[in-house]
C-alpha positions as CSV (number, residue, x, y, z in Angstrom):
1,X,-20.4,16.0,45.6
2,X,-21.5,15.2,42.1
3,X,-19.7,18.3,40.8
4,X,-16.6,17.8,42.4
5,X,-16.6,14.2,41.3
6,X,-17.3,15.7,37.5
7,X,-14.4,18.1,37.8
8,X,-12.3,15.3,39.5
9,X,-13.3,12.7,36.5
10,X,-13.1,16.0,33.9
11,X,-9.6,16.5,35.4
12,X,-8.2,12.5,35.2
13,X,-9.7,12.2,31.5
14,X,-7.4,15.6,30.4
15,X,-3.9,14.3,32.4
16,X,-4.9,10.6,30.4
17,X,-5.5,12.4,27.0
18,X,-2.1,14.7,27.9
19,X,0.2,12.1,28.7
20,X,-1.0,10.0,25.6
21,X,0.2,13.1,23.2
22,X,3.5,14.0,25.3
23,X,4.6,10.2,25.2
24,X,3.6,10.1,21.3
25,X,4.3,13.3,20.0
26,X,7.3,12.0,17.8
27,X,4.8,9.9,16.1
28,X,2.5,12.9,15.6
29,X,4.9,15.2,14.4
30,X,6.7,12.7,11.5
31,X,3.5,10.8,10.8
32,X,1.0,13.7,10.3
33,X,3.6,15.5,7.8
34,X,4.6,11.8,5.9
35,X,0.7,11.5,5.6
36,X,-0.2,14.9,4.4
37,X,2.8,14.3,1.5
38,X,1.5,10.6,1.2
39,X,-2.1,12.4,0.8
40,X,-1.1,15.2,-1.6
41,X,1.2,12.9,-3.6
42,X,-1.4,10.2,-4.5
43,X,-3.8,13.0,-5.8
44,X,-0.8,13.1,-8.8
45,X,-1.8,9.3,-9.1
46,X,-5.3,10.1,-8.8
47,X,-5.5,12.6,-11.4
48,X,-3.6,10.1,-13.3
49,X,-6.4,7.5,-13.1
50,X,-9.2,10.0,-13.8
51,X,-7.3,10.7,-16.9
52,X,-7.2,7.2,-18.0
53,X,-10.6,6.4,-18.8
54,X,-10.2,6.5,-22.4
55,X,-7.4,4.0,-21.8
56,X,-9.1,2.0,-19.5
57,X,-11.8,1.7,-22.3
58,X,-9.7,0.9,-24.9
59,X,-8.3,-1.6,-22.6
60,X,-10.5,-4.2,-20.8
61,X,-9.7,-5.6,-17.3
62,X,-7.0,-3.6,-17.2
63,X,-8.9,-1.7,-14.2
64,X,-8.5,-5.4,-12.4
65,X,-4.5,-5.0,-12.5
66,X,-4.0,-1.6,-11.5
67,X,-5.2,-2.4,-7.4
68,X,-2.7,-5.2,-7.1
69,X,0.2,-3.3,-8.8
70,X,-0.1,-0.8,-7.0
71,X,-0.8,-2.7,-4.0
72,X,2.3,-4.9,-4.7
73,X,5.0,-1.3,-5.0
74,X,3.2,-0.9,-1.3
75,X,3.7,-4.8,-0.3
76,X,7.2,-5.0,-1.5
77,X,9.0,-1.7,-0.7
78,X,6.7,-1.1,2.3
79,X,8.2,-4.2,3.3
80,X,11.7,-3.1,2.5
81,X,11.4,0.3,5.2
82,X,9.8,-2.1,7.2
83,X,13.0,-4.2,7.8
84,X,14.7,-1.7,7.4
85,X,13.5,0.5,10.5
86,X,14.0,-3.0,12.3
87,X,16.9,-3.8,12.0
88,X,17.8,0.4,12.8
89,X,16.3,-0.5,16.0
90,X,18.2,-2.7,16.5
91,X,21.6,-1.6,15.8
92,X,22.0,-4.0,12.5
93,X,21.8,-1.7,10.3
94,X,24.8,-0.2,7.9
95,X,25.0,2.4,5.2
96,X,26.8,-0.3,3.3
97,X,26.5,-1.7,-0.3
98,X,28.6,-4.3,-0.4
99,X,27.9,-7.6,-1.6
100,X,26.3,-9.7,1.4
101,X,25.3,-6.4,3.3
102,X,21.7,-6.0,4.8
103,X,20.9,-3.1,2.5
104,X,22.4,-4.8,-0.2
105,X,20.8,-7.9,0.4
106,X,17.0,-6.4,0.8
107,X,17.6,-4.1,-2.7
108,X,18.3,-7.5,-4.4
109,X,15.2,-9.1,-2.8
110,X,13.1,-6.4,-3.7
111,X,13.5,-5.9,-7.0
112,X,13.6,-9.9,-7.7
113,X,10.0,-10.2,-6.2
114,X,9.0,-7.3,-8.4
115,X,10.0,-9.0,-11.1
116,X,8.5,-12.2,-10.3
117,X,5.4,-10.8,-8.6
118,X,4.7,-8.7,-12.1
119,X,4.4,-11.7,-13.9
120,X,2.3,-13.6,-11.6
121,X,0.2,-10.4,-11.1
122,X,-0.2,-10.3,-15.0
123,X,-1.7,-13.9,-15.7
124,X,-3.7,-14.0,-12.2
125,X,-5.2,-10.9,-13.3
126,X,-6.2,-12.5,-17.0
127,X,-7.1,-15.7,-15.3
128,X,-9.6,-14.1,-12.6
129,X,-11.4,-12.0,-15.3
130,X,-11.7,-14.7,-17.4
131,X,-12.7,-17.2,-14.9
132,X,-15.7,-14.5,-13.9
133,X,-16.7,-14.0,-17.7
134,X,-15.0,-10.4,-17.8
135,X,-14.1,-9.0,-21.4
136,X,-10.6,-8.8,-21.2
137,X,-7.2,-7.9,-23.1
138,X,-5.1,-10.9,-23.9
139,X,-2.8,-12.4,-20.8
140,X,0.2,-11.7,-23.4
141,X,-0.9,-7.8,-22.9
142,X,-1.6,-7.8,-19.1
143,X,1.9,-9.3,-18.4
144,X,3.7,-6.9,-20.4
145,X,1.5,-4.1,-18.9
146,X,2.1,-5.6,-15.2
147,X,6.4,-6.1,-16.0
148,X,7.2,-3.0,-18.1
149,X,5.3,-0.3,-15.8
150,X,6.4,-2.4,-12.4
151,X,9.8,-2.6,-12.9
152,X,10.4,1.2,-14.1
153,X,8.4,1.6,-11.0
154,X,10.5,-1.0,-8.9
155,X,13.8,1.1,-9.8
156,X,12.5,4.1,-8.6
157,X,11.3,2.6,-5.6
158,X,14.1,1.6,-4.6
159,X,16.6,4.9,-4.8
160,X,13.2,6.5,-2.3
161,X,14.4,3.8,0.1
162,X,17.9,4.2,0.3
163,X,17.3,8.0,0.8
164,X,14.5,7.5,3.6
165,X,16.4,4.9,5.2
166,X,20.1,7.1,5.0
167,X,18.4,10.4,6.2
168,X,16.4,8.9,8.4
169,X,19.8,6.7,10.0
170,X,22.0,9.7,9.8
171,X,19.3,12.1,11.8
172,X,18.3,9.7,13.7
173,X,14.9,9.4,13.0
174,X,12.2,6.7,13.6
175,X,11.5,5.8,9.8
176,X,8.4,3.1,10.9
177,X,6.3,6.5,11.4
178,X,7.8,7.9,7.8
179,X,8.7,5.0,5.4
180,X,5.3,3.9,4.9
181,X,3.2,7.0,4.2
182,X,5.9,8.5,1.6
183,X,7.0,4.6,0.0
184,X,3.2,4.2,-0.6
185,X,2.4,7.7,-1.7
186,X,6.0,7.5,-4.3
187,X,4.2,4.3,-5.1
188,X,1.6,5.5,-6.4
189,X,3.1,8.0,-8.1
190,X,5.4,6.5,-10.1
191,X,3.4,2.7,-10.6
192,X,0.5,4.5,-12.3
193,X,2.5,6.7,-14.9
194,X,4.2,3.9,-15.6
195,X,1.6,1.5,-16.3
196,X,-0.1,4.5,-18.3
197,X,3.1,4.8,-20.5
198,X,3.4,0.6,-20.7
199,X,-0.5,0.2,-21.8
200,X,-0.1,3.4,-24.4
201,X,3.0,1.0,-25.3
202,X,0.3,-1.6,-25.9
203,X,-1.7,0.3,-28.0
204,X,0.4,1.1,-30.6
205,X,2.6,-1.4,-30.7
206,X,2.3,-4.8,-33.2
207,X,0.9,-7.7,-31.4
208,X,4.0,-10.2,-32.6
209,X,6.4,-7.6,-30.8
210,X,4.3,-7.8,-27.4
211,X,4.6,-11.4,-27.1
212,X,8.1,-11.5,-27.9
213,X,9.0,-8.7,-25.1
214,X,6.5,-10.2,-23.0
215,X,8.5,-14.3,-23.9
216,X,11.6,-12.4,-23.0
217,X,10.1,-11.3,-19.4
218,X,9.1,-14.3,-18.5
219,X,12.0,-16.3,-19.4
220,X,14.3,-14.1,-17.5
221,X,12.0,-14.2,-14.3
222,X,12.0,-17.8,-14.3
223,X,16.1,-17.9,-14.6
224,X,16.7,-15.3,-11.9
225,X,13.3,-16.8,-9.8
226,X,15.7,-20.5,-10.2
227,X,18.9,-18.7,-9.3
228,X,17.4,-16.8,-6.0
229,X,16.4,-20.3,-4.8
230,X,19.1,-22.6,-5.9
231,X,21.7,-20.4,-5.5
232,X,21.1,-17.5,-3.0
233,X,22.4,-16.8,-0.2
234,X,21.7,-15.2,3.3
235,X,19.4,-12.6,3.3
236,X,18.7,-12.2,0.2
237,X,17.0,-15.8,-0.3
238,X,15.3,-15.7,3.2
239,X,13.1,-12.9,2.1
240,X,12.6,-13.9,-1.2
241,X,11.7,-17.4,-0.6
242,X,9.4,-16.3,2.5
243,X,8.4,-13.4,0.9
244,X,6.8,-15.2,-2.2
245,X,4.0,-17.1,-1.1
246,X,2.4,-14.2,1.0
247,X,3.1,-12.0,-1.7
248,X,1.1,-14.4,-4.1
249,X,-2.2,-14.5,-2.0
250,X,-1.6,-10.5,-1.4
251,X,-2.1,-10.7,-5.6
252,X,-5.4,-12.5,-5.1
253,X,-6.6,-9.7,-2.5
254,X,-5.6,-6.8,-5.1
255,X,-7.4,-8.4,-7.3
256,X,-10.5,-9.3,-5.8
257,X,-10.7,-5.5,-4.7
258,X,-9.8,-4.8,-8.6
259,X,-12.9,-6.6,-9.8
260,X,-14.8,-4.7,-7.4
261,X,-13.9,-1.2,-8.4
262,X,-14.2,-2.7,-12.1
263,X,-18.2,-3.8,-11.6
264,X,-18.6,-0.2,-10.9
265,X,-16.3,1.1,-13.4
266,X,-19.4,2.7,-15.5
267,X,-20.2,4.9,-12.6
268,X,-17.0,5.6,-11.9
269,X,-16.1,6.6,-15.8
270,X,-19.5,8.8,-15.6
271,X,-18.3,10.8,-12.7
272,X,-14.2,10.9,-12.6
273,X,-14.0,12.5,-9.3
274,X,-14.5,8.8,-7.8
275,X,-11.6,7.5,-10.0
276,X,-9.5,9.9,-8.5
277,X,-10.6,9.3,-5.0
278,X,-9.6,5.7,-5.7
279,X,-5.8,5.7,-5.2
280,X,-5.3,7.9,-2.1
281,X,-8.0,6.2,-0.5
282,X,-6.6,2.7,-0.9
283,X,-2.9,3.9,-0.5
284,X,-3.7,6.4,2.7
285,X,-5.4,3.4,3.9
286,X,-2.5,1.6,3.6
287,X,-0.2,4.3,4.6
288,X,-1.7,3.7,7.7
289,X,-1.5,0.0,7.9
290,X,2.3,0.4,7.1
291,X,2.5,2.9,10.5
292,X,0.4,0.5,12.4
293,X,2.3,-3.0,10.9
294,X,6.0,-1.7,11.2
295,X,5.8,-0.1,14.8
296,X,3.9,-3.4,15.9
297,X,6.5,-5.6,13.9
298,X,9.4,-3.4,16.3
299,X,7.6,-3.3,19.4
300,X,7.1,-7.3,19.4
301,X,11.0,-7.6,18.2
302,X,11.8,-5.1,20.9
303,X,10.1,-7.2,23.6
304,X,7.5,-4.1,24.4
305,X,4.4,-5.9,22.9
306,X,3.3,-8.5,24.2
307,X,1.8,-11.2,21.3
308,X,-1.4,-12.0,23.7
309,X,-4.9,-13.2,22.3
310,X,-6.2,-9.9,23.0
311,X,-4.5,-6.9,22.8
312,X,-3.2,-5.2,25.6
313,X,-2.5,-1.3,26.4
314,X,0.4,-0.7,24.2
315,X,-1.6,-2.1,21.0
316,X,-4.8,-0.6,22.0
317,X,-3.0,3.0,22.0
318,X,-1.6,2.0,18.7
319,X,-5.2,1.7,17.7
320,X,-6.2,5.2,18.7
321,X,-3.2,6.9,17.2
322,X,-4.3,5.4,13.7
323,X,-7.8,6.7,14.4
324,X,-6.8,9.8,15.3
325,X,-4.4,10.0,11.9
326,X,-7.3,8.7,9.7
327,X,-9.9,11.5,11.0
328,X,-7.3,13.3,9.8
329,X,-6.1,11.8,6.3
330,X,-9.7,11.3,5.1
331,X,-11.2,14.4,5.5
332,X,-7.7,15.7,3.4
333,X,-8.2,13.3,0.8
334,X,-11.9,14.3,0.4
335,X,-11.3,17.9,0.2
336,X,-8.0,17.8,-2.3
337,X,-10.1,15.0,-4.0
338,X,-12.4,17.8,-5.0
339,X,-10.3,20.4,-5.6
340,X,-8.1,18.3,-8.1
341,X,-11.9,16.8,-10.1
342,X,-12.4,21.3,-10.8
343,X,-9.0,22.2,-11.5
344,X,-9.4,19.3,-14.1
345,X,-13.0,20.2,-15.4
346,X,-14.1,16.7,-14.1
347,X,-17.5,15.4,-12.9
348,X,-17.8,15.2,-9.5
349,X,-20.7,15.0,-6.7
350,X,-20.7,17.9,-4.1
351,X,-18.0,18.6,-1.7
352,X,-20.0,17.5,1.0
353,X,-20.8,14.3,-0.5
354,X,-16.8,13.6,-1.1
355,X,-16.3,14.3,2.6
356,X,-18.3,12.0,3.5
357,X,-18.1,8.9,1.3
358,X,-14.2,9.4,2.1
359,X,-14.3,9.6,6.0
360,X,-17.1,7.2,6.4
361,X,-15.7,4.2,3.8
362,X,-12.2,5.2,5.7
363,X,-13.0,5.0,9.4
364,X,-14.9,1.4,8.6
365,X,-11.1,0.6,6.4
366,X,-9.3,1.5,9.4
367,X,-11.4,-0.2,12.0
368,X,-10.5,-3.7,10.3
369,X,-7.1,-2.5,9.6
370,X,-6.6,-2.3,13.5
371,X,-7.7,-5.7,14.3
372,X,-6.2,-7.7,11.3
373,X,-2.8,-5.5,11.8
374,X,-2.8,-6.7,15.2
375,X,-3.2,-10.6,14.6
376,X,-1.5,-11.0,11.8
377,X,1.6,-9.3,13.4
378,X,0.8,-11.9,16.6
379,X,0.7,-14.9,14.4
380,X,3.8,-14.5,12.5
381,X,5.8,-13.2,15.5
382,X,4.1,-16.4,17.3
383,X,5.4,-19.0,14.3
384,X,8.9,-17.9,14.2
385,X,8.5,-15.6,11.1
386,X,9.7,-12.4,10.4
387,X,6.7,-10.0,10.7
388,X,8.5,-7.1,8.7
389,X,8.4,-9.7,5.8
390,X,4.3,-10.7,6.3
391,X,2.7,-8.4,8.5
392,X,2.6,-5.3,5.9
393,X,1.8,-7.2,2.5
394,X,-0.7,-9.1,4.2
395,X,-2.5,-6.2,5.4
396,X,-1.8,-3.8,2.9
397,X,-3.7,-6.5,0.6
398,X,-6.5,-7.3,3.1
399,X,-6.8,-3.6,3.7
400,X,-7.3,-2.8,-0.4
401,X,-10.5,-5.7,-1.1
402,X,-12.0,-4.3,2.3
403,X,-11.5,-0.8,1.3
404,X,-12.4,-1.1,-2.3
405,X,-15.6,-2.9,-1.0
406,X,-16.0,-0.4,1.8
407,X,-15.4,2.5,-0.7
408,X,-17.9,0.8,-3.2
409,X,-20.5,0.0,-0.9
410,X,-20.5,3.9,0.3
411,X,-20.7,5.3,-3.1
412,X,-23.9,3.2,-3.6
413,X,-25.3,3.8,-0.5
414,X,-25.0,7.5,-1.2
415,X,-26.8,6.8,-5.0
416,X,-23.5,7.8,-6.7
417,X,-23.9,4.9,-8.7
């Protein structure tokens, strides 16, 4: 009796676990590939950052603004494939350009709050390290920094979301299980280069010319910030004027996890392999919260999800399909992570070691990425928001201080530092 009720329960457990693959096996098939790319890509950003410690030297704090800029290319354009695969869903959405259209509309927004965002990123950045007695370069030098390498960034960005968003409309593709992995992973990219090239800028350039470009910046955001909101219309000034507060406490988040990773910057300068683990950690980590955040944000405009208190069957397999990508992503990022510190003659702990600090600081990531992915895509469906607008910057910028803390804490633990 016992063994036919084993075989019986053995039997139920594999239909379950079958039918769970059959009915997501879309998701599976996009999102694994997008998140190998996303993986692979943010090693370039990676080995970017482990060559940077001579700048980051040279430089003070400016380890404190590279978390939120890149978090913000994630926030914003994450955002952007967010509403995007939305309003695909449905049946808004045109291949259209012209003035007033939806994909019009969100380009205009995007790069606007880049724009603004940069500055603000620049002299929170200054003001935070200053405020916790940090040595630090002049705000003048973080702004410029934070507009010059976002922007070039922000332009790039952009031209990856029109092509997601057009391939993924003309074949018909569900872009919520694709935009984020390759948006964050092209963020990363292209936002640390760019900074790179902005802070070499820095270097060699005459102070007086620095705060003259950096005058110039800020003037120009405040006239086109004035504009947005006095004069905008439609889309266009919905999501910039919603947009901007969350996006300004997603800053303080970055940053937070950027004075973390910067208390440990010694260690990490004494063994690079951890300063290339850095960025496709945080970014795979929030590759994942961009799955999770935009196929929650259609399934509660859909009607399919239910905004309960606690989360019912279709959120709870949402869960499991992020666990089941993370197991996956992780142990990726720790063996390329490795692979990348040799090629580049870099100090690095064992392989083992790298396996370990990135699955274990990544399952903790991900198990607070399912429950604040959840509520916060409740509570702004709940208040008559827009969760394609919130529900990813918010997370994305929770998901970088817990991960930077989670990734910290593990290196320690492990005496890496």
């Amino acid at each position: 009796m016992l063994e036919e009720f084993s075989v019986s329960g053995v039997s139920r457990l594999f239909k379950v676990v079958k039918s769970f693959f059959s009915r997501n096996r879309s998701v599976f098939s996009l999102g694994l590939v997008a998140l190998m790319i996303s993986s692979l890509g943010d090693l370039l950003a990676g080995a970017t950052l482990g060559a940077m410690t001579n700048t980051l030297q040279l430089l003070p704090g400016l380890m404190i603004l590279i978390p939120p800029a890149i978090g913000m290319r994630g926030n914003v354009f994450g955002a952007l494939g967010s509403r995007l695969g939305t309003a695909m869903h449905i049946g808004t959405f045109q291949l259209s350009f012209r003035k007033g259209s939806l994909l019009r509309s969100n380009m205009e927004s995007s790069l606007l709050l880049t724009l603004v965002m940069s500055v603000i990123m620049g002299v929170m950045a200054n003001i935070v390290a200053t405020s916790l007695g940090l040595i630090t370069i002049p705000v003048e030098k973080m702004v410029f920094i934070s507009v010059l390498g976002g922007m070039l960034a922000g332009f790039v960005l952009i031209l990856i979301n029109i092509l997601v968003a057009s391939v993924g409309f003309r074949r018909d593709w569900d872009i919520d299980n694709i935009s984020a992995p390759l948006i964050t992973a092209a963020g990363d990219i292209v936002t640390l280069p760019m900074l790179f090239m902005a802070a070499i800028i820095v270097l060699r350039s005459p102070d007086l010319a620095i705060q003259i470009f950096t005058l110039l910046f800020v003037f120009i955001t405040i006239f086109l910030a004035y504009r947005a909101v006095t004069n905008g219309k439609g889309e266009m000034r919905r999501i910039f004027v919603q947009s901007t507060p969350v996006l300004i406490l997603c800053i303080l988040l970055d940053i937070i996890a950027g004075v973390t990773i910067d208390h440990q910057l010694e260690a990490l300068v004494a063994l690079p392999a951890l300063l290339v683990l850095i960025p496709p950690f945080l970014e795979d980590a929030n590759a994942l919260g961009g799955i999770l955040t935009s196929r929650f944000s259609s399934l509660l405009h859909m009607g399919i999800l239910e905004p309960r208190k606690v989360p019912g069957k279709v959120a709870v397999e949402n869960f499991a399909i992020i666990y089941i990508f993370a197991f996956w992503v992780f142990t990726l990022v720790g063996i390329s992570t490795y692979a990348v510190a040799i090629l580049m003659g870099l100090g690095t702990p064992p392989l083992w070691e790298i396996i370990l600090l990135a699955l274990g600081a990544g399952l903790v990531t991900v198990t607070a990425l399912n429950i604040i992915a959840y509520y916060v895509a409740v509570a702004t469906f709940r208040l008559s928001l827009d969760p394609d607008d919130h529900s990813i910057p918010l997370t994305s910028s929770a998901i970088d201080s817990i991960g930077a803390l989670a990734l910290m804490g593990f290196i320690v633990l492990m005496g890496l530092a």
